[in-house]
N, C-alpha and C positions, 0 to 999 in steps of 0.2 A: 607641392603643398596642397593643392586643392584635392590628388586620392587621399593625402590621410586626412584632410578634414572630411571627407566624404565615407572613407571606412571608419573614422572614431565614430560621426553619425552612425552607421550601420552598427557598430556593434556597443553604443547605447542604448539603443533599441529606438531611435530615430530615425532610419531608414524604412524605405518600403518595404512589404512584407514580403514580395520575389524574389529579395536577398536571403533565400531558405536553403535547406539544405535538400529538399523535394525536386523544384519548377524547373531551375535549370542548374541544380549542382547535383547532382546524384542521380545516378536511374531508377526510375520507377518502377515499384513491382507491378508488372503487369496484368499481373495473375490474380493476384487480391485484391487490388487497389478500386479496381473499376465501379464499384458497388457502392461505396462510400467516400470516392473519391468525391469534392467537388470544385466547384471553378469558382478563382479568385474575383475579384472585381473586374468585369471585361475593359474599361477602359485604363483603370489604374495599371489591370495586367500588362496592358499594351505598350501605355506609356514605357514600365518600367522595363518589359525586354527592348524597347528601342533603346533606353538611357544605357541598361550592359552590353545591347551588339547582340542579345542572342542569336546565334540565327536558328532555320526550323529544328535542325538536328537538335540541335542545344534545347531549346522548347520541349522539347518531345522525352528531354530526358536519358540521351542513347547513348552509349560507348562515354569516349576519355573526352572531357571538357579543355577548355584552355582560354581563359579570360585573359584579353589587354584592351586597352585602350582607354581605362577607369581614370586613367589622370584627367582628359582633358572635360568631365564631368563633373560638376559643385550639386551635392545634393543636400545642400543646407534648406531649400527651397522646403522641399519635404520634412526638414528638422522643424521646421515653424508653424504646420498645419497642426492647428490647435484639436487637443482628444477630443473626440465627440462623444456624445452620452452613451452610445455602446460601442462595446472593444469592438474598432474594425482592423481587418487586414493591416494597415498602417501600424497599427498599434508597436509598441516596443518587444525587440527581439531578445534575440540569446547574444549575450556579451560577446561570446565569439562561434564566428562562423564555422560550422563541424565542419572539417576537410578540405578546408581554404587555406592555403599555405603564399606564401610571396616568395618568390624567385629570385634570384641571382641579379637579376635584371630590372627586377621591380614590379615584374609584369604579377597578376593573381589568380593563381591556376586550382583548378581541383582533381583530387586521384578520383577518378569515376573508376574502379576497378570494381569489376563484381566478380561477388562471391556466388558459390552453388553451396547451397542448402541441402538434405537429408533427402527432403522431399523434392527435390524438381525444383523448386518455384528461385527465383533471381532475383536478389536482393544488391540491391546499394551500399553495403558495408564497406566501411571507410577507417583508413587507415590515418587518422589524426596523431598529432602529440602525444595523445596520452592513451591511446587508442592502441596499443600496442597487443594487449591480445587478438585484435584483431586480424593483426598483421599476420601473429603466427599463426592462429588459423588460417587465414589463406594459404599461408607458405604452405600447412601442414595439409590443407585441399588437392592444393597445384603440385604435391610429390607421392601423394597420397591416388588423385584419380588421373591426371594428365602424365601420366611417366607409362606409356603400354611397356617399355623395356623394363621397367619393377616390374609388371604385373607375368610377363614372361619368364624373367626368374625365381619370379614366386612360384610359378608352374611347373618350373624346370624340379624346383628342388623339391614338391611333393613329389613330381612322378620318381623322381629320386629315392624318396624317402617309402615309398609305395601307396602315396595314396589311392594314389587312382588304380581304379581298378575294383574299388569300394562299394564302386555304385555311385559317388559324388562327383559333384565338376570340381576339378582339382583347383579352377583357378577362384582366388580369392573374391567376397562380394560383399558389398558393403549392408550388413543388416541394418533395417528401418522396420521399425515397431510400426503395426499399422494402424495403431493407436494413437502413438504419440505423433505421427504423419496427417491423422485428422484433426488433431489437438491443433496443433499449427498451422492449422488450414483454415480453421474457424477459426482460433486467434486472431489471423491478420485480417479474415474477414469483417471482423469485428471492428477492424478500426477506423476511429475519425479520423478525418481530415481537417485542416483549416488554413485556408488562403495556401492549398499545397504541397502542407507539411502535416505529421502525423504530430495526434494531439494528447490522443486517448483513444480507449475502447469502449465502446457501448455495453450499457447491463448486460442485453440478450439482444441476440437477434433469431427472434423464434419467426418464421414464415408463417406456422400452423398457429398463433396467437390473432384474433381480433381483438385484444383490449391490450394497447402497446402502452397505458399509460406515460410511466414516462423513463420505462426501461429503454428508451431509444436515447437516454444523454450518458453524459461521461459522470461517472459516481467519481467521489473522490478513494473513498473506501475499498468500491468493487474494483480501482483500475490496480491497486497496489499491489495485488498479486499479478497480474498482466506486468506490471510497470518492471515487478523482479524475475519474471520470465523474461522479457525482452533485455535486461541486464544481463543474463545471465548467457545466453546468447550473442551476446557482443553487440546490441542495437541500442545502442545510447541516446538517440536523436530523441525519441520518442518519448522520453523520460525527460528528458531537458527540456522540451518542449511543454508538458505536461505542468513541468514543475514553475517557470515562468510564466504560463501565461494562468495557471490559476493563483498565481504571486498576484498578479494584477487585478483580480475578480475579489482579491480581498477588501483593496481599498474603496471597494463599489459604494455608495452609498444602500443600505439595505433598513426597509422599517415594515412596522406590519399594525395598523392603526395607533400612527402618530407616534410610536415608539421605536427605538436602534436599538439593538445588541451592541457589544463588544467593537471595538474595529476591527480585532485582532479575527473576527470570526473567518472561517474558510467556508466557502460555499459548501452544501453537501453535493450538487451535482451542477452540469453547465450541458448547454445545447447549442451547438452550433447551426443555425440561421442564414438562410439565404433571403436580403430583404431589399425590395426595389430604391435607385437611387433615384431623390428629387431631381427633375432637368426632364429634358424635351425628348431623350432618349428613351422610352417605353420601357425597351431591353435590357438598360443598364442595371445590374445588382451587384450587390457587396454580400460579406460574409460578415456576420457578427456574432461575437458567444454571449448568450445568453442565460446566466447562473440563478441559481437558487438556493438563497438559505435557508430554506424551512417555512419561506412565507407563501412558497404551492404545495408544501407537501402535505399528505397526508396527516394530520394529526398539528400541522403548523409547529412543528418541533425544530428546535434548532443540531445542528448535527457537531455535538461534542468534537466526538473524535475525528472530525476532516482535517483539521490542524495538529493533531496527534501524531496522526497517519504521516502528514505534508511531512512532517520535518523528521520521523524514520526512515522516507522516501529519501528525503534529500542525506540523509546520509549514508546511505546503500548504495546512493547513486555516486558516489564521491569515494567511496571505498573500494566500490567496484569497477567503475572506470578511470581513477585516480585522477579524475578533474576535478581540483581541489577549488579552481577559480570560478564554479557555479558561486558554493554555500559562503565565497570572498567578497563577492557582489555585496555594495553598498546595500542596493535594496532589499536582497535577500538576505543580509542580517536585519536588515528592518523590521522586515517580515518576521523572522525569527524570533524577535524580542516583541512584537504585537502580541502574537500567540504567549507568549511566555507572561505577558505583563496581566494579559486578559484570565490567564489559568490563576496568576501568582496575586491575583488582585487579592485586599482583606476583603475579609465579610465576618458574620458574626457568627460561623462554624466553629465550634471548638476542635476538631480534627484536623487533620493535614492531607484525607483525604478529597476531592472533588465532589461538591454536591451537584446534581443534575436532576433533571425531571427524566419520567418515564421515554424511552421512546428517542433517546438521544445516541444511540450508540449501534452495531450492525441489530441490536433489539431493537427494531425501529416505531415498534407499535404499543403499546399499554402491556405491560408482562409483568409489573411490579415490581420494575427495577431502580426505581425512582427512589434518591437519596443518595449512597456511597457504593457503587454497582464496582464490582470488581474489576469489570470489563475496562472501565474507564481508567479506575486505578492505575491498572495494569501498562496499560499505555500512556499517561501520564508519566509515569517514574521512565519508562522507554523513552518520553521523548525528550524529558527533563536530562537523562543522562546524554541522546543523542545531542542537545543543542550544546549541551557542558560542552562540547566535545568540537563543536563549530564555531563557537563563538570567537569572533576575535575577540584578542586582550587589549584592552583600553580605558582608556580611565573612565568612557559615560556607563560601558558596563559592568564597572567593579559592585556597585550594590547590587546590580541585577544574579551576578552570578553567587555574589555572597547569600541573596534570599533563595537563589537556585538551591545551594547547596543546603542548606535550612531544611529545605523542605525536603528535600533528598531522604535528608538524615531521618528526619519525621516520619514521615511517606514509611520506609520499609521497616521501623520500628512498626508502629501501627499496626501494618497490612503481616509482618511477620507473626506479630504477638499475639490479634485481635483477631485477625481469619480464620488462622491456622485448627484442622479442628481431624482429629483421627480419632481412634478408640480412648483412649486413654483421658483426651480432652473429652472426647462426651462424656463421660462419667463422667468429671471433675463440676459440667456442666448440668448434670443431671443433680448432683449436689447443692447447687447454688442456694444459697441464701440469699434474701430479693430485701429493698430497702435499708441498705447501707448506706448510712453516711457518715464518711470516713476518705480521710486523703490514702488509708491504708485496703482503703474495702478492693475484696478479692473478684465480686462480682461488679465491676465499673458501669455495665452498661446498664444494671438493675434487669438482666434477662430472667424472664421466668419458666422453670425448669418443664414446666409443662408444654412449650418451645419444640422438646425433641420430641418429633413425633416416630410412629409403631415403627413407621417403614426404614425410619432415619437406622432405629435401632439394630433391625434386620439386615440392613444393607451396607452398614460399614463393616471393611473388612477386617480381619484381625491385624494385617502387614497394607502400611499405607495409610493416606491422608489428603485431603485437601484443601483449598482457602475458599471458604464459603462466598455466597456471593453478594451479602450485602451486609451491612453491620450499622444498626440505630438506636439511637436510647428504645430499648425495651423491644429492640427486634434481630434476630438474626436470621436471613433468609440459610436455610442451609442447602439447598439445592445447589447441584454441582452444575458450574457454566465452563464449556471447555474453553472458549477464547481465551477470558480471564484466566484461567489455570495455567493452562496452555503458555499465554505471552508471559505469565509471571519467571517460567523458568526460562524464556527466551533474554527476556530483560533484564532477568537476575534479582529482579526483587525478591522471590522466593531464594532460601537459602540452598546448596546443595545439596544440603540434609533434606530438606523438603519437596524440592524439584526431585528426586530420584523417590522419595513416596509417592506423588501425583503419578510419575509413571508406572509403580508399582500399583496403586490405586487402578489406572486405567486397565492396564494387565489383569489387574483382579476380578473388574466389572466388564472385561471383556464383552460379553454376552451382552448387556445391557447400553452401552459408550458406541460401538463399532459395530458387532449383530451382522445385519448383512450389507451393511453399509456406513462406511465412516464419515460424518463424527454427529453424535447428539451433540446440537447444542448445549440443551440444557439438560436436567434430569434429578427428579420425576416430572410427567406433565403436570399443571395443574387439570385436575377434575371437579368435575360437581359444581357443589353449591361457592366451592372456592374458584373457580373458573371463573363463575358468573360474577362473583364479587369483583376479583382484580382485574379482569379484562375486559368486563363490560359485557360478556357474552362474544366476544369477539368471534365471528362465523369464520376468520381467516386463521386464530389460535385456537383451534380444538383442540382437546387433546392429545398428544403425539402426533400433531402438525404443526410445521413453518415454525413459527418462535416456539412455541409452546411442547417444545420438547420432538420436534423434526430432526431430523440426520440433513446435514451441509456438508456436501462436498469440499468446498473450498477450503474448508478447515483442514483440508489434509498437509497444505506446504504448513502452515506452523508448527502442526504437530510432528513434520519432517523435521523443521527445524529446531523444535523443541530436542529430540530424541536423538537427532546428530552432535549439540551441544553438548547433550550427558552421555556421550558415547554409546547408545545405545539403540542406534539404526533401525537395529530388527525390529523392531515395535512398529515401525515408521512401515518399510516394506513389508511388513505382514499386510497393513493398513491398506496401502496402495496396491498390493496383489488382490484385496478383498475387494476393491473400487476400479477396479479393471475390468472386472467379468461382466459389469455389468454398464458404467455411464454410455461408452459409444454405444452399446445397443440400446440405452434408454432416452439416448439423444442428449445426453450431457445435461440431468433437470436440474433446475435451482436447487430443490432438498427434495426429501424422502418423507413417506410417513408411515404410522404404526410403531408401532412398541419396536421389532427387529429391522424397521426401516424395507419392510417388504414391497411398499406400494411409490411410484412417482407420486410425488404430491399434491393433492386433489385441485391444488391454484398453480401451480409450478410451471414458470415459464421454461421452454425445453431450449437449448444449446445458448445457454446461460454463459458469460464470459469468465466471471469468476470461477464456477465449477471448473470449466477449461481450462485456466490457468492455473489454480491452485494443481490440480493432477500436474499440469505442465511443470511446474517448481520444483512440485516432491520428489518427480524423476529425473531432474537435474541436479536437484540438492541431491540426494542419493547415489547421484552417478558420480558428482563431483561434492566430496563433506566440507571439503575446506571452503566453499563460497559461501557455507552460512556462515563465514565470520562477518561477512555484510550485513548480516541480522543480529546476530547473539552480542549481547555484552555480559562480560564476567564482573564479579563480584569486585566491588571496589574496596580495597582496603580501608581506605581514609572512611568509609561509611561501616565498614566492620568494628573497627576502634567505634566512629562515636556511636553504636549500635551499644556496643558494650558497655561505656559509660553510661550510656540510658538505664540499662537495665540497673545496675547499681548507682544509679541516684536516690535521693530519700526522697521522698513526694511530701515530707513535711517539712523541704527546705523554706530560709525564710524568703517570704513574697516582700517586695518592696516595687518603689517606683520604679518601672522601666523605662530604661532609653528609647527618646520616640524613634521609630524606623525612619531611616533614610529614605527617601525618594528616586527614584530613577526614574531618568528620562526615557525616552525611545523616538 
């Protein structure tokens, strides 16, 4: 009785924190770990390997584990130590133990079995329940390099067949990119630890940087493409990790003179903290995460899309590892409907798009994107369809999913009808007649045609189209943003019809989008006297740098994923052959600058984690097509139908009293 009172504590996240899958359940990578590894609480550590028995071997992380003795142990003691004001080591775990399994016998053991990697380096991957590709990777390792009798009749049967003799060693060798061998090498270098366990990855870890600002914490934004690397490799811990313990950093209290946002809000980054503990022991420290919503950042801007992000994360990571019982978790529906209540909240928008301030989104600074930014959109409808998709069915969220679908429906009418802008629409647009009032007027948003500017005219193509990036009474930004574009065919908000323009569009402006470096953010920069206006002068947005129209790396896995969804790859690896020649030797920069993305960028932190991963993604989405079903959603029918009904409604149906809306808890 008293182990399962003592594992139900542990896997409520009431047990100590050296119940990991890191300290003493898994081997440690030795090879990366060291740099960012760091040490738990010294005394709590101590206590807590005397309470499992570890002995040093165990400690140290080495070979096959084998835990018993956990019955005659009550660690309800530890269930009672009340949370203190910062998440420590204590803090509450992952529901269940990765690679903890219970015996025959009762005893609870873990498969410590390592894998070999591409690169040399020895990892801990583990063979769990649901863990199962993992498994066959291994098998497919251990027949693949440990069999010398394969590797002799593999030899037998070229010298057979005549190879040898060519000039080549006839025996087979396993090709390693020496690209993707440093991508992986920095990746894990990259990572945080906490109280043991891996947590996240840091922005950058540039050596040759003196101003680390605060590119040394875990982004939420920048870890996502890390987060679907490490998925897509079979490293799950890390992602689970990631995705509970910034669950917790939600319900933080966060204000910034005398005011709170949302609850529903997600930090946009966290820093993990080594800080001394009160008592007579000088020595003694703990480990604490450290978050931020936007109340140290730059510009004091709240970061939209972290809770966007969190709940596409959590369902990629549910897709892909078929651990369905993370997004099951009591609190991680909580979580899930915070965000949802906080997005789906009224105000007095007449749209069904997301209003936001400048600076809220991976545009992190003043760019003018401030009002209905596509970017946001874009992942809004993403994450709206992802939580559709997680929520349990129950009666407290029958109104939540019903206003979900609402806006669903809303949302991609809107963004289909009102974005959407190719030749044909600019003409229609250059037409416009201004100051209509009329439930039937053609031009709704009263834009004035004087709007499309020279360049606009010149540069759209004849074949192709895009969804502008920002739409307000009497403004249409028409500058192309690739995120927004880009996620809109990932998500499916864009229709097929129009997702295969955007990449016809991209194909078109080659030269301009991609150049010698993929992907422009934006495009065109702002210049001049409009520079000065919308960004304040900004010294870090010039034009054709950083936000203001730079080339980002990272952008390359969506638009892998974009382009494997529409069947049409080669656009994707043209992409990453062009981003090849150049990031290892440029030291992997944050972005580019110049018009063809000719220069590292004159602020540009070098071997930047995102750049890193996003290459890492594109080469594995590319290798393998079918794991961006983890990303992509298709076109929902039930939203096609009421798609259609919209458009054939009368707009001078009769207005009467509406039913007030239901309320929903969370």
């Amino acid at each position: 009785m008293a182990t399962s009172d003592a594992i139900l504590q542990v896997l409520s996240g009431a047990g100590p924190c050296v119940f990991r899958s890191n300290p003493c359940f898994r081997s440690s990578d030795l090879t990366f770990s060291s740099k960012l590894h760091v040490k738990c609480v010294k005394k709590r550590a101590s206590r807590c390997m005397k309470m499992f028995k570890c002995s040093n071997v165990l400690q140290n992380g080495i070979g096959n584990h084998w835990f018993k003795g956990l019955g005659d142990r009550d660690l309800s003691v530890d269930a009672k130590i009340k949370k203190l004001h910062l998440l420590r080591c204590k803090g509450p775990q992952a529901e269940r133990v990765s690679g903890v399994t219970e015996g025959g016998n009762g005893a609870w053991f873990v498969d410590g079995a390592k894998s070999l990697n591409l690169n040399g380096a020895v990892t801990g991957e583990q063979t769990d329940g649901f863990g199962v590709r993992d498994a066959q990777q291994l098998t497919r390792e251990k027949e693949g390099f440990a069999s010398n009798g394969a590797l002799n009749q593999e030899k037998e049967r070229l010298e057979t067949n005549g190879a040898v003799g060519t000039g080549r060693d006839a025996s087979p060798k396993v090709s390693v990119d020496p690209i993707e061998e440093e991508a992986w090498e920095l990746l894990r270098d990259s990572m945080v630890y906490y109280c043991g366990s891996p947590i996240g990855t840091i922005a950058a870890n540039d050596p040759t940087s003196s101003s680390v600002l605060n590119y040394d914490q875990v982004f939420i934004r920048d870890f996502i493409p890390s987060g679907i690397a490490f998925l897509l490799k079979g490293e799950y811990d890390i992602v689970r990790n990631f995705l509970l313990h910034t669950l917790q950093l939600q319900s933080w209290e966060k204000t910034m003179d005398c005011h709170s946002p949302g609850q529903g809000l997600m930090p946009a980054s966290f820093k993990v903290r080594t800080v001394r503990l009160d008592g007579d022991d000088d020595s003694a420290t703990e480990e604490v995460l450290d978050p931020d919503f936007g109340e140290a950042a730059i510009g004091r801007v709240a970061p939209v899309d972290s809770g966007l992000w969190w709940i596409i994360l959590l369902r990629a990571y549910g897709k892909c590892s078929g651990d369905l019982s993370l997004q099951e978790r009591i609190d991680v529906q909580t979580g899930i409907k915070m965000i949802l209540r906080l997005c789906l909240a009224d105000g007095f928008d007449m749209f069904p798009t997301l209003l936001v301030t400048d600076g809220s989104c991976m545009i992190d600074r003043r760019m003018g994107i401030h009002g209905h930014p596509l970017e946001i959109q874009a992942l809004f409808y993403s994450a709206l369809l992802c939580a559709r998709e997680m929520l349990a069915p129950e009666d407290g969220s029958a109104d939540l999913i019903r206003a979900l679908n609402n806006r669903l429906v809303a949302l991609s009418f809107h963004i289909r009808e009102y974005y959407w802008i190719d030749l044909r629409k600019l003409n229609e647009i250059y037409r416009y007649k201004t100051e209509e009032y009329s439930y039937d007027a053609v031009n709704k948003f009263n834009i004035y045609p004087d709007q499309v500017s020279p360049w606009l005219v010149e540069w759209m193509p004849n074949q192709g189209g895009y969804l502008i990036g920002n739409l307000q009474p009497a403004h249409m930004d028409f500058r192309f943003f690739s995120l927004g574009n880009i996620w809109s065919i990932v998500s499916g908000l864009a229709t097929r019809d129009q997702s295969n323009a955007i990449l016809d569009f991209i194909e078109a402006k080659w030269s301009d989008l991609i150049a010698d470096m993929p992907l422009k953010i934006c495009y065109p920069a702002l210049e001049g006297q409009e520079w000065q206006i919308i960004t304040g002068s900004d010294p870090k947005n010039t034009p054709w740098s950083y936000h203001n129209a730079g080339s980002w790396p990272t952008l390359l896995w969506q638009l892998t994923a974009a382009c494997i969804k529409m069947n049409r790859p080669e656009i994707a690896a043209r992409a990453v052959e062009i981003a090849e020649k150049r990031l290892s030797r440029d030291k992997w920069p944050e972005y580019y600058d110049t018009k063809k993305a000719r220069f590292i960028g004159k602020q540009a932190h070098l071997f930047q984690t995102w750049s890193i991963a996003g290459y890492l993604v594109a080469k594995l989405l590319l290798a393998d097509p079918s794991a961006a079903r983890m990303l992509v959603s298709d076109e929902d029918p039930e939203l096609v139908s009421a798609f259609s009904c919209m458009i054939g409604t009368n707009p001078r149906r009769k207005r009467g009293q509406t039913n007030l809306k239901k309320t929903f808890m969370v």
